[in-house]
C-alpha positions in Angstrom: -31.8 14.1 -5.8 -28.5 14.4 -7.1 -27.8 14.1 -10.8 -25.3 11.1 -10.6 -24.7 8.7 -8.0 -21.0 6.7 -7.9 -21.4 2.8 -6.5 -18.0 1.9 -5.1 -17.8 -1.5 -3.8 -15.3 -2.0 -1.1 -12.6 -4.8 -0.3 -9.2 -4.9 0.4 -7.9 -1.7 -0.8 -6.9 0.8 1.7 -3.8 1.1 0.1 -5.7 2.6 -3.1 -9.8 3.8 -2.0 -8.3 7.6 -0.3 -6.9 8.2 -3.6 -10.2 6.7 -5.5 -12.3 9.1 -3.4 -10.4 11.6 -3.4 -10.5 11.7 -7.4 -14.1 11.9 -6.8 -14.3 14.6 -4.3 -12.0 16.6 -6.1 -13.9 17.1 -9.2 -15.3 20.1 -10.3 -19.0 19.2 -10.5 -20.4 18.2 -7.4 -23.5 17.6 -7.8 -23.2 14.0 -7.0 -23.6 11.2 -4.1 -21.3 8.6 -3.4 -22.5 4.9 -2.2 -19.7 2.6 -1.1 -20.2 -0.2 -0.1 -17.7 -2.0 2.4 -17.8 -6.0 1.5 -16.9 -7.2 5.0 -13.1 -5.5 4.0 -10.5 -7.3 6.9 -8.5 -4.5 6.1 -8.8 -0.8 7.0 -10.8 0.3 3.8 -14.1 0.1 6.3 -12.6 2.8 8.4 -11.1 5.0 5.3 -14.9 5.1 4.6 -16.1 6.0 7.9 -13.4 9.0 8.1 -14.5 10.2 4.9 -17.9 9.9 5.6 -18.0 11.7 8.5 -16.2 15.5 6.6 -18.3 14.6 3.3 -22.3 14.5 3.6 -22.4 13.1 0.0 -20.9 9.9 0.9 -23.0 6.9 2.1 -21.3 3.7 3.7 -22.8 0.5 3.6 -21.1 -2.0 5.9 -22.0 -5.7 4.9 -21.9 -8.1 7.8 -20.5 -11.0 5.0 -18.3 -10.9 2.5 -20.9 -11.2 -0.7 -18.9 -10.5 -3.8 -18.6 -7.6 -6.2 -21.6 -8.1 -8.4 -23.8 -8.5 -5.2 -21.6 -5.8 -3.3 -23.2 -3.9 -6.3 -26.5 -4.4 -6.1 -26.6 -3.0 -2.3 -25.2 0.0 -3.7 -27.6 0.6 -6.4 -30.8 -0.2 -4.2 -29.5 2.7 -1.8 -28.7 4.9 -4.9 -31.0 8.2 -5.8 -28.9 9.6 -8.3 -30.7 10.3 -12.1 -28.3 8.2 -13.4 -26.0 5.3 -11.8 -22.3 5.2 -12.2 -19.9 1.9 -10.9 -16.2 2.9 -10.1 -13.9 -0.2 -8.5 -12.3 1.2 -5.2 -8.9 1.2 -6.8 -9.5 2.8 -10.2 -10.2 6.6 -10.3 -11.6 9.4 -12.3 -10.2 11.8 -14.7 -9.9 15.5 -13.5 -13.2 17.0 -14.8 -14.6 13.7 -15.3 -17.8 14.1 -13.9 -18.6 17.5 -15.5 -17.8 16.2 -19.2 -20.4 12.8 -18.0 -23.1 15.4 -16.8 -22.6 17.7 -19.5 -22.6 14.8 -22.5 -25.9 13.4 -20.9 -27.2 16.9 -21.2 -26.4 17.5 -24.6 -27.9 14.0 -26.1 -31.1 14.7 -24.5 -30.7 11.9 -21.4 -29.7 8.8 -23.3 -30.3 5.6 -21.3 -26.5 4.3 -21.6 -23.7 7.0 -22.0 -20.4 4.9 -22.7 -17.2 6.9 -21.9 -13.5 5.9 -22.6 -10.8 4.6 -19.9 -7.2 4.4 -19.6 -4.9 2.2 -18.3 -2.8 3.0 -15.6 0.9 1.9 -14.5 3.2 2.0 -11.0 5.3 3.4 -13.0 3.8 5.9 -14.6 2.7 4.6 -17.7 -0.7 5.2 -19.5 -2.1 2.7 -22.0 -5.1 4.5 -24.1 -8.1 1.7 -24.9 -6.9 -0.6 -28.1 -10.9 0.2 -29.2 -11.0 4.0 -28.6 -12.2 4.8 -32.0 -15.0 3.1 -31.0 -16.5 6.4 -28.9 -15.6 8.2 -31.7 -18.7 11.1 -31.5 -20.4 10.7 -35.0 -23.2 10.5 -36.6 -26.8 11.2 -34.3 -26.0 11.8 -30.8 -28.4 9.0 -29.9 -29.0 5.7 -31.4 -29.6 1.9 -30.8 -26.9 -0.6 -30.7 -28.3 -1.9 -33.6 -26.8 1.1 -35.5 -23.2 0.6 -33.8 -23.0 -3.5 -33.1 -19.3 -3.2 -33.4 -19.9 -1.5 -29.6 -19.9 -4.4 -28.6 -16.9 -5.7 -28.9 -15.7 -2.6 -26.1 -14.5 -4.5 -23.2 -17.4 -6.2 -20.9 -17.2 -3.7 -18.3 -19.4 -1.8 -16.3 -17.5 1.5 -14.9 -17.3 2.9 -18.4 -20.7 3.9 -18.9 -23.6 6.2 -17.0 -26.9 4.5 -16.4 -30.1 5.8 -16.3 -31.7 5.0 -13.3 -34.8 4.3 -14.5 -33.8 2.2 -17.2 -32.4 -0.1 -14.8 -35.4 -0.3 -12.9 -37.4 -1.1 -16.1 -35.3 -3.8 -17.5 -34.8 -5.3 -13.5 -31.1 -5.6 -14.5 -29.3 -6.7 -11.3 -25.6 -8.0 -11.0 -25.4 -12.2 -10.6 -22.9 -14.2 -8.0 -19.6 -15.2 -9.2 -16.8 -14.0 -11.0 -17.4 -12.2 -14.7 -20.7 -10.9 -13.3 -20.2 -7.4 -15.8 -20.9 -9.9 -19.1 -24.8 -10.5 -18.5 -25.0 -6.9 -17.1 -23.1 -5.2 -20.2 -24.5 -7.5 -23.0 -28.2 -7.6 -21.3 -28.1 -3.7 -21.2 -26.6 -2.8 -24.2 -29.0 -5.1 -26.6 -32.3 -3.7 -24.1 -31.8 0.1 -24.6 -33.2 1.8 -27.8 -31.0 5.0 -26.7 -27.2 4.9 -26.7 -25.1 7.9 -26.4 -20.9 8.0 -26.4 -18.2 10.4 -24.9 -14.8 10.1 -26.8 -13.3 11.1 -23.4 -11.1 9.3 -21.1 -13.1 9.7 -17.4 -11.8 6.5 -16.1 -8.1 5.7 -15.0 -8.0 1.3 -14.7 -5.6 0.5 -12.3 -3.1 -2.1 -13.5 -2.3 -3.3 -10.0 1.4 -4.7 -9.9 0.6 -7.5 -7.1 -1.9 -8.6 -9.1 -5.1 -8.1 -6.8 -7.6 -9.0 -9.9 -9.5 -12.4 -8.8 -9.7 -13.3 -13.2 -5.9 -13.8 -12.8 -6.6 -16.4 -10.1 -5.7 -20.0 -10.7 -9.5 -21.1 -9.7 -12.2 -23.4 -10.3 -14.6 -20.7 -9.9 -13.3 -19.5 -13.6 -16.0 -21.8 -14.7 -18.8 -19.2 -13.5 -18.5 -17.9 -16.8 -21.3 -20.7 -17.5 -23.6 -19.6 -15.5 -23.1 -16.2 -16.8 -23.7 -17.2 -20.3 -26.6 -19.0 -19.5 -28.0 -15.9 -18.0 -27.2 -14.1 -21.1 -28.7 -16.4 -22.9 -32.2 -16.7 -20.5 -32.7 -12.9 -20.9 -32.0 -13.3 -24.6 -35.3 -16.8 -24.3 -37.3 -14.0 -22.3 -37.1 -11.9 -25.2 -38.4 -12.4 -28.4 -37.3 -9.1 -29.8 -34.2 -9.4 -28.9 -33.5 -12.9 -31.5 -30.9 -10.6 -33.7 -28.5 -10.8 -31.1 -28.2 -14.1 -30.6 -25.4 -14.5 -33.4 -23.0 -11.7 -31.9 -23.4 -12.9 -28.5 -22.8 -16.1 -29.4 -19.2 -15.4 -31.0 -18.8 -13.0 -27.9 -19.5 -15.8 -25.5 -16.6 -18.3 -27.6 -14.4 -16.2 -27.4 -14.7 -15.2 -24.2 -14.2 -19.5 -23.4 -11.5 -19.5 -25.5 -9.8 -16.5 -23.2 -10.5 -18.7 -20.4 -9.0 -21.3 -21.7 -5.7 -19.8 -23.3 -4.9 -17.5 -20.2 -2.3 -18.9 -18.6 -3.1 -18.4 -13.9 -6.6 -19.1 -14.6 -7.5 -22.7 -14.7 -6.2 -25.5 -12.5 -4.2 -28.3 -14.7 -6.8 -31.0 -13.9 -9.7 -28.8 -14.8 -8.5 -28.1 -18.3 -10.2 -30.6 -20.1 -13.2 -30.5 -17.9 -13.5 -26.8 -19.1 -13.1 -27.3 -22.6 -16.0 -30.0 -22.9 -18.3 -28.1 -20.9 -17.0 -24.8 -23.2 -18.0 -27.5 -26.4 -21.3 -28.4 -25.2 -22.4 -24.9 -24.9 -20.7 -24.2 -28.4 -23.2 -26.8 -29.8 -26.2 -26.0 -28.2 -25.9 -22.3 -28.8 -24.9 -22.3 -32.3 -27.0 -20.3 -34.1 -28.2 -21.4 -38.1 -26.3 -19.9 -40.5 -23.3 -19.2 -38.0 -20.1 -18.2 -40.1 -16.7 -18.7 -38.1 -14.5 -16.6 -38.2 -11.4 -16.9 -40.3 -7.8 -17.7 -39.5 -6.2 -19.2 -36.4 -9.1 -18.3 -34.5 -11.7 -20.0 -36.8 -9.6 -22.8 -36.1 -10.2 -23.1 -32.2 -13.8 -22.1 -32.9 -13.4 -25.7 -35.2 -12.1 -27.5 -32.1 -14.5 -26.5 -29.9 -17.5 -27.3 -31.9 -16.2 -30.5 -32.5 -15.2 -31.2 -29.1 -11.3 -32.0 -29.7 -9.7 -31.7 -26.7 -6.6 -33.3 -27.6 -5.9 -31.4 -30.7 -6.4 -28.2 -28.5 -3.6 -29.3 -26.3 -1.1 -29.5 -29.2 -1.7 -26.7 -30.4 -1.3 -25.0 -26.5 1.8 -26.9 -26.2 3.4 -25.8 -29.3 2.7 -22.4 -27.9 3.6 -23.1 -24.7 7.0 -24.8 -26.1 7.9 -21.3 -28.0 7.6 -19.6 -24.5 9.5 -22.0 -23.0 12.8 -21.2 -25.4 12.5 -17.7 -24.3 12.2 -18.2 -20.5 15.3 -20.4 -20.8 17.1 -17.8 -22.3 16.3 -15.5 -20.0 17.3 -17.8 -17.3 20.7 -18.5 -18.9 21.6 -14.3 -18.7 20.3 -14.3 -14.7 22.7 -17.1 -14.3 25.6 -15.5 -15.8 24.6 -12.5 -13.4 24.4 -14.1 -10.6 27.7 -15.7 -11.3 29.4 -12.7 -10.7 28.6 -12.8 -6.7 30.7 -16.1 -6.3 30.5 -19.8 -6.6 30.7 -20.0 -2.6 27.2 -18.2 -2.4 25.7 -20.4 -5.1 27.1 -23.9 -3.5 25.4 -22.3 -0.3 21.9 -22.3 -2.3 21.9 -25.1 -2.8 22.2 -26.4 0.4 18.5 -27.1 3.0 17.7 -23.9 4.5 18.1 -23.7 8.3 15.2 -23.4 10.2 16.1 -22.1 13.4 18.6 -19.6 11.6 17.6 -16.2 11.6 20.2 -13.5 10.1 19.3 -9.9 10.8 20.7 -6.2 9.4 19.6 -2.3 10.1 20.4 0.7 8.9 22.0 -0.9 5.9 24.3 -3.2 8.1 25.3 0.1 10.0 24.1 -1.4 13.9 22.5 -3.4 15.8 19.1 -1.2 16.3 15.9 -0.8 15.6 13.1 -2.8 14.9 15.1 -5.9 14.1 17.2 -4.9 17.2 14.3 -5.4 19.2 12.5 -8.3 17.4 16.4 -10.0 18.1 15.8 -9.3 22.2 12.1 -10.9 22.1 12.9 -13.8 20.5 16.0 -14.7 22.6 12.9 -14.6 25.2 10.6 -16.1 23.4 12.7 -19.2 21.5 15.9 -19.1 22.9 16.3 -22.4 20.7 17.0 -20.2 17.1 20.1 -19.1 16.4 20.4 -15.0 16.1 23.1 -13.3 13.5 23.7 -9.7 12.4 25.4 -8.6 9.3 27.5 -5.8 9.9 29.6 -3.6 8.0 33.3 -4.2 8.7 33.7 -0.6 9.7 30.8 -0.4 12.3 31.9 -4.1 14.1 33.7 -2.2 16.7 29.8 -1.0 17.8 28.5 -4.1 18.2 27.1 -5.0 21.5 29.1 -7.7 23.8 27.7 -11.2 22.8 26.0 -10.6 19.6 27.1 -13.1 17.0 28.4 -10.9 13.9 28.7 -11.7 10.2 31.1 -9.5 8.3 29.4 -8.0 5.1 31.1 -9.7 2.1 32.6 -12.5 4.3 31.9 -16.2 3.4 29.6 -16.7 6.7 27.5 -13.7 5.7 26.9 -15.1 2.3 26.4 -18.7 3.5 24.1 -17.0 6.5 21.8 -15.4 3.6 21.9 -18.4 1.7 20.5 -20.8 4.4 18.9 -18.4 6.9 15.6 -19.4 7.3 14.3 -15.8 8.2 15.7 -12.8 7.1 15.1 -9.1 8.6 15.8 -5.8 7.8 14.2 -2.2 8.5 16.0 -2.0 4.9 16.0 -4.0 1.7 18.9 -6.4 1.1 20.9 -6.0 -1.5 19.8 -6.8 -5.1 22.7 -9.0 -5.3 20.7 -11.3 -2.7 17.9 -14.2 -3.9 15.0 -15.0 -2.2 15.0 -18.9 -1.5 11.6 -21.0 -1.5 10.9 -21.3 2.1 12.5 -18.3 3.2 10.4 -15.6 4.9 11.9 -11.6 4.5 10.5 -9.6 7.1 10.7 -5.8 6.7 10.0 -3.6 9.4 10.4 -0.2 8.2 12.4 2.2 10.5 9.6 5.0 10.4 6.4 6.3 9.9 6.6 8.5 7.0 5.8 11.9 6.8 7.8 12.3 4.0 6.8 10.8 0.8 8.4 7.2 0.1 8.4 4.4 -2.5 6.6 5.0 -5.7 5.5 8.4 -4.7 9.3 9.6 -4.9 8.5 9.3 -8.9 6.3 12.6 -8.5 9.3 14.7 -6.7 12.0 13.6 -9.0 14.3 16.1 -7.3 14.8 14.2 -4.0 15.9 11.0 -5.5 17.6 9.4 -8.5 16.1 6.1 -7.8 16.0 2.9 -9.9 12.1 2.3 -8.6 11.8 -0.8 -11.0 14.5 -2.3 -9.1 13.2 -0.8 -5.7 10.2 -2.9 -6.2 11.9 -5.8 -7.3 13.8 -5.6 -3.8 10.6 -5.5 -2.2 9.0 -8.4 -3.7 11.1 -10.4 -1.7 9.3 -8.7 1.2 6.4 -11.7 3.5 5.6 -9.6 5.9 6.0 -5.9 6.2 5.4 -4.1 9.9 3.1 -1.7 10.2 3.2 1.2 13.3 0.1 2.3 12.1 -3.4 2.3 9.9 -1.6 5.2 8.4 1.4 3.8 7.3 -0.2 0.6 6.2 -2.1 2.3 3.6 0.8 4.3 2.6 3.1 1.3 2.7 0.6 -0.9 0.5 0.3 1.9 -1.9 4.2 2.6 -2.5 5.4 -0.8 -2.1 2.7 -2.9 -4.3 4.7 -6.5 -3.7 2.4 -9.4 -2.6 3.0 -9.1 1.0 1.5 -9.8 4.3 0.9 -6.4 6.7 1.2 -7.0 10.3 0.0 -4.1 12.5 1.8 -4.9 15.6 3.1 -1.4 16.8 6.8 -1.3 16.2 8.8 -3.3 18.2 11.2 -0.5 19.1 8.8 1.3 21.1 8.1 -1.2 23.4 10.4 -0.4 25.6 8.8 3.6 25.2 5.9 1.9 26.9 7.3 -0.9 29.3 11.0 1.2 30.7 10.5 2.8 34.1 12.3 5.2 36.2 15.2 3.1 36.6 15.6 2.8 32.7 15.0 6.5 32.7 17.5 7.3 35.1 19.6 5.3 33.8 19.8 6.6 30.5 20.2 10.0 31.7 23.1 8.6 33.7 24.8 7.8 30.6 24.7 11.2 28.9 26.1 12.9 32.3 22.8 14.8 32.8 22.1 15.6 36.1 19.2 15.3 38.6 17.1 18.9 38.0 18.5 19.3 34.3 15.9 20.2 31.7 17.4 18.2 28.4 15.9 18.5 24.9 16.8 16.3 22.4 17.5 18.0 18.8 16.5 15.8 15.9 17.0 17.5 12.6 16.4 15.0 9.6 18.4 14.7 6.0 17.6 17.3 3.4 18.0 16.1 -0.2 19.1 19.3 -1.4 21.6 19.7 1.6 24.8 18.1 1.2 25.6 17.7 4.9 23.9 17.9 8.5 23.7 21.6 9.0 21.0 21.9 11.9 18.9 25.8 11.7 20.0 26.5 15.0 22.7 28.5 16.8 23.9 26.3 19.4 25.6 29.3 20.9 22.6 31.5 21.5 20.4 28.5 22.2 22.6 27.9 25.4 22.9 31.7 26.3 19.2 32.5 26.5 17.9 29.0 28.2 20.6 29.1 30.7 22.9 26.7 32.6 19.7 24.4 33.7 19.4 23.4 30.2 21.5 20.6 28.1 20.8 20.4 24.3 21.3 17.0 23.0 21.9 16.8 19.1 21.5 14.2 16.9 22.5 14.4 13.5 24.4 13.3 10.5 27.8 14.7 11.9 28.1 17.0 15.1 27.9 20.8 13.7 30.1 23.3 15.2 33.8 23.7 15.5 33.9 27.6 17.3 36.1 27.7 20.5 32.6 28.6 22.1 30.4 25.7 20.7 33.5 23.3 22.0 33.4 24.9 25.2 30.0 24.1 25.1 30.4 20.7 25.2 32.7 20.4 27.8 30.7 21.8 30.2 27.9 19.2 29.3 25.4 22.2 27.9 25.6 20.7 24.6 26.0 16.9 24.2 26.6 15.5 20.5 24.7 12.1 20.7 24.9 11.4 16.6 26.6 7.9 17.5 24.6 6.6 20.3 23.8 3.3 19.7 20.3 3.4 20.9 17.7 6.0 20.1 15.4 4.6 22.5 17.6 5.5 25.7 17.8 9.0 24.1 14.1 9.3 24.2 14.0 8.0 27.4 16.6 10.9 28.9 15.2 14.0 27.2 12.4 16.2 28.4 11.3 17.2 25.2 11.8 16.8 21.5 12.9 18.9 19.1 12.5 18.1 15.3 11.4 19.1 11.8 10.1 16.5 9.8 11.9 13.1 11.3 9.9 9.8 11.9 11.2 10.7 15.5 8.3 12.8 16.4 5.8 9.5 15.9 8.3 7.6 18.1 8.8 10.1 21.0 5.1 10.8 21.0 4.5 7.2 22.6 5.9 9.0 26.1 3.3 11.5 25.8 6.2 14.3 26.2 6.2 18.0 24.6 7.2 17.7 20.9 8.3 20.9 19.1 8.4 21.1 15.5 11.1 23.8 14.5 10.5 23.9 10.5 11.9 26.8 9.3 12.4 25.6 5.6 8.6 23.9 5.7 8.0 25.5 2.0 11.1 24.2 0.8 11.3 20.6 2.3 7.4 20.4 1.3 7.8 21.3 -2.3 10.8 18.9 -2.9 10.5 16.0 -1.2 6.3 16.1 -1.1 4.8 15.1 2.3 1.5 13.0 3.0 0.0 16.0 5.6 0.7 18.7 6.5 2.7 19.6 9.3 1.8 23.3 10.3 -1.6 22.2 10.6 -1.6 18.5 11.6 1.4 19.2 14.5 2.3 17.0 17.7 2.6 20.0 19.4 4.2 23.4 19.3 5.3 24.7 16.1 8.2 27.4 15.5 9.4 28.5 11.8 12.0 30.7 13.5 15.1 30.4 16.0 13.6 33.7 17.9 10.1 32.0 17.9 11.4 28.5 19.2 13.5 30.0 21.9 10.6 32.1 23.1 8.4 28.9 23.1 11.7 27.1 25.0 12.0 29.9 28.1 8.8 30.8 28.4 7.6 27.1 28.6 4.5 27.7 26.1 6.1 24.5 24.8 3.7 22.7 26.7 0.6 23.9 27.4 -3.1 22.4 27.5 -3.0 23.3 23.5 0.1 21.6 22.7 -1.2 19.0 25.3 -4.5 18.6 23.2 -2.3 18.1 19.4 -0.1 15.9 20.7 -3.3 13.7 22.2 -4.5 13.7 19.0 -1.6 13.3 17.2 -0.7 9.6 19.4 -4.4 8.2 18.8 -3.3 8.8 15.0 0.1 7.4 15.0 0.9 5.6 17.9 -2.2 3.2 17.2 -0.5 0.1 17.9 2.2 1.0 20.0 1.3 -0.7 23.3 4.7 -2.9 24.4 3.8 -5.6 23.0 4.9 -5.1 19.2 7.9 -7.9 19.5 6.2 -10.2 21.0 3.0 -10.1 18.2 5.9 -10.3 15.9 7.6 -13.4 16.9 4.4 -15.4 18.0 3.3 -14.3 13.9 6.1 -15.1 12.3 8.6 -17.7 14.3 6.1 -19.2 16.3 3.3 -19.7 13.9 0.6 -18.3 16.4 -2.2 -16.7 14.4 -3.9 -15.6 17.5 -1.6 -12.6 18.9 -2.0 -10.7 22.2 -4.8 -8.0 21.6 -4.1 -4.4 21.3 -4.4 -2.6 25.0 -7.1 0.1 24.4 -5.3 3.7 24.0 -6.5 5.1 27.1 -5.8 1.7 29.4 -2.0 2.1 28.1 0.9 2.9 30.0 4.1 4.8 29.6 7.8 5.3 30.8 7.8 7.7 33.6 9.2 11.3 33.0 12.5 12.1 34.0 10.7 14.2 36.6 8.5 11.8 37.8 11.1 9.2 37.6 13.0 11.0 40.2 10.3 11.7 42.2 9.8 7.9 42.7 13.3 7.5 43.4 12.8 10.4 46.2 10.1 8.4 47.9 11.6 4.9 47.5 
């Protein structure tokens, strides 16, 4: 049996539970088992599990066919656990480095206490740590065991469970078990704390408490079910009936239970309006039944509202809460009167545009920072045409790219009165990029972000730990993103990184991205067509070079010698690059591209028909090589700066051992893979295989269509996902000229 066994109850946090495992598995003492249990998650966190189960033996999954609750969710956890003692982690909190060994080590020393208590911290999104307001608490003095008796003031820790080891066999003596409902930790902690004759402390911190930005705790939940703390009182209470000895208590938990009602009550997002008062008379009528003989309040403002409550005066409660709520008030209206002035500065046109009804079948849409008319959105754009011709399309577009704009697309200027009165009144907005901060989200309009890329590269709040890729304002990154209701996911992958580094109170849809449809549904007369347009002709091998942006480079300077590369592959082979800005300016490299042997294809306008034309893809660490690998073609990733690019931008796997295919870290080694075709082989074949069930999860032609039916058509049921191995593909260039050859 292991020493210590970890109960992690499971819901709606794959955003969050790799990095709470992971802080498990990663520490230094292993002797350990984990138990998580997955409440009926509707996300992914069920899976996460399963992966993680399957490379550690010491994790055990539970998979609960109903959604129970986290007290309950508990209890199957600790009736599977065989640990000496019992530890409860929430999925998105995580433990110290060398947390476990300190725990294991402490319990050691104090002889096996029933009840070590260790400290916590809380954490921030942005980096922030917040040490426990009652630290000094744990403070290690005095006999290394002793009662609670000895240390009452314990008790005014906060009425958690995950900051404290269990004895296994204490809980099976005192038949403690976790009730229904929220604030199930109150009859737990107080039940425990006042039944154990043998408490220990570690002045340590073991546990990092998330401080979720979205929010994500159920306690800040405007709710009825905010009056379970009844129930759990009157549990508290029972136990205390059922046991004699235990009669000394009834005094502290008493004031603990009042002011724990009176939190209730003063937390604003808690209680409905209309259930205020019924709250505060039930709150009275326990006051009064409970009140032990001799009870002292306490002094002050807070003996006060003990006052109120035990003389039921609900009205004089509300005065006082509105005097309160009136010194509030003068701040938020100051702080509205300095957003005003700010947003003054964009224009009176845009604000008279506010306040005008929003237009429902308007839908404005930007990539690429207003750059094109591309992408996701692009695509999104073509399927709803098909799918409700009756809404009215619009792109903003820079004035400097409106000369690339596709015949009959209707076009906003950037900074023109109709783009402002277009994002004023649009009913649906979306970008595979934020809007600027200068724009405000309306009630009633719907922000769809689509992402342009599954990352490889770290994004979002993760940036913060590879400060030398970006100087970003993340407080204002996130504030962008709040605006976000629905953000598209490609992937599992992506939507737990997305969820993580964007923690805004959206909606995921994992539809695919709608870009690739076309990867899927083209065939060989989009193929040949494509290749058409570049000039390449029939029996011409083309790869596509993708290099992607270095931070620390200040301009698109691809690894590779054009020269050579077209020297030792021969006249049969075209090199198409794609870059920044087309590198090269030698009379050779110029002579190059006239003779069609190297094609600089930085400005086409679709990078979809670019996939379609090439044989083969050549990239480092673009979001290209999880688009390309929908075809089911040879990827190569040339990374000959891996070390660098890995150390300062930070990446979420790693490539040289996770790759799509072949893998070459020099020019010599990618041109031997090149000419020798060892590009693809059944090897490379069996990565990239794996690599598409990973990343190209979704990705089955349909992605627009689940997209509009979601979000402009209402529809929650969406066409299913097409099993991976029942999907189709665009042909091969070879293939699609072998079709044309039989036709």
């Amino acid at each position: 049996m292991p020493k210590l066994s970890l109960v992690v109850p499971v819901y709606k946090v794959q955003g969050y539970l790799p990095e709470c495992l992971d802080s498990i598995l990663g520490q230094d003492c292993t002797d350990f088992e984990i138990v998580a249990v997955d409440d009926c998650s509707p996300d992914g966190s069920g899976a996460i599990l399963d992966e993680y189960a399957k490379r550690d033996d010491r994790i055990h999954v539970i998979h609960l066919t109903e959604n129970v609750g986290l007290g309950r969710a508990r209890n199957a956890g600790l009736e599977k656990a065989t640990g000496d003692y019992v530890l409860f982690l929430d999925s998105d909190d995580t433990l110290s480095d060398g947390a476990l060994s300190a725990i294991r080590d402490r319990i050691d020393a104090t002889g096996d206490p029933e009840i070590l208590i260790f400290d916590y911290a809380r954490t921030y999104w942005d980096g922030r740590v917040r040490p426990n307001l009652r630290a000094e608490l744990l403070k290690e003095k005095g006999p290394d065991t002793f009662s609670l008796a000895e240390r009452p003031e314990l008790l005014d820790l906060l009425q958690i469970v995950w900051n404290k080891a269990y004895r296994r066999d204490f809980i099976a003596r005192t038949g403690l078990t976790f009730p229904p409902g929220y604030y199930e930790d109150a009859p737990w902690t107080f039940c425990s704390l006042i039944s154990t004759e043998r408490i220990a402390v570690l002045d340590r911190v073991c546990v990092h408490y998330r401080q979720r930005r979205e929010g994500g705790n159920i306690l800040k939940t405007v709710s009825r079910k905010h009056f379970d703390v009844f129930d759990q009182y009157q549990r508290v209470f029972d136990y205390l009936d059922a046991h004699e000895e235990l009669a000394e208590w009834r005094g502290p938990l008493f004031r603990k239970m009042v002011d724990h009602y009176l939190t209730v009550l003063e937390r604003p997002g808690r209680l409905p309006q209309d259930a205020r008062a019924e709250f505060f008379h039930r709150a009275s009528a326990d006051y009064r039944a409970r009140i032990p003989k001799g009870f002292t309040r306490p002094g002050g403002g807070r003996g006060h509202k003990y006052g109120m409550l035990e003389r039921d005066a609900y009205t004089t409660m509300v005065s006082a809460l509105a005097a309160v709520k009136f010194r509030q008030q003068v701040k938020t209206r100051t702080r509205t009167a300095l957003n005003r002035s700010k947003r003054g500065a964009m224009g009176a046109f845009y604000q008279s545009q506010l306040r005008l009804p929003l237009d429902d079948n308007l839908v404005l849409f930007s990539a690429y920072w207003s750059r094109s008319v591309s992408c996701n959105p692009a695509a999104i754009d073509a399927e709803l045409a098909r799918l409700a011709p009756h809404m009215r399309r619009v792109w903003a577009v820079r004035a400097d790219n409106a000369d690339r704009v596709p015949k009959g697309v209707q076009v906003v200027r950037v900074g023109s009165r109709e783009y402002w009165a277009a994002l004023a009144r649009a009913k649906y907005l979306v970008n595979n990029v934020n809007f600027a901060d200068s724009v405000i989200k309306r009630e009633g309009q719907i922000h769809v972000q689509t992402h342009h890329g599954t990352p490889l590269k770290t994004m979002g709040l993760d940036q913060q730990k590879y400060p030398a890729s970006t100087d970003m304002d993340f407080e204002k990154l996130l504030e962008r993103c709040d605006r976000w209701d629905y953000s598209i996911s490609a992937n599992r992958f992506s939507t737990v990184v997305w969820e993580r580094v964007y923690p805004c109170s959206y909606t995921t849809l994992e539809t695919g991205y709608p870009r690739n449809d076309v990867l899927v549904n083209a065939g060989s007369e989009e193929v040949r067509a494509a290749r058409a347009a570049l000039g390449l002709a029939d029996g011409t091998k083309a790869f596509l070079y993708m290099p992607t942006h270095r931070e620390y480079q200040p301009g698109f300077t691809p690894p590779l010698d054009l020269g050579r590369f077209a020297r030792e592959l021969g006249p049969d082979v075209t090199l198409l690059v794609r870059g920044h800005y087309f590198y090269g300016n030698s009379p050779h490299v110029n002579e190059l591209r006239r003779t069609g042997r190297v094609v600089d294809v930085s400005g086409h306008a679709r990078v979809e028909e670019l996939y379609l034309a090439a044989d083969a893809l050549i990239t480092d660490y673009s979001s290209a090589m999880f688009d390309y690998a929908v075809l089911d073609r040879p990827i190569i990733s040339y990374v000959p700066d891996w070390d660098v690019y890995s150390a300062v931008r930070g990446t979420y796997f790693d490539l040289l051992q996770e790759p799509p295919g072949a893998v070459a870290t020099t020019q010599t080694e990618l041109l031997r893979l090149l000419s020798s075709g060892a590009y693809d082989s059944p090897e490379t074949t069996g990565r990239r295989d794996t690599f598409r069930r990973r990343f190209c999860e979704f990705d089955d032609g349909h992605a627009a269509e689940r997209v509009v039916r979601r979000v402009f058509l209402g529809e929650e049921s969406q066409p299913p996902v097409v099993p991976f191995d029942e999907r189709h593909h665009a042909p091969t260039p070879a293939q699609a000229l072998e079709l044309v050859e039989r036709a």
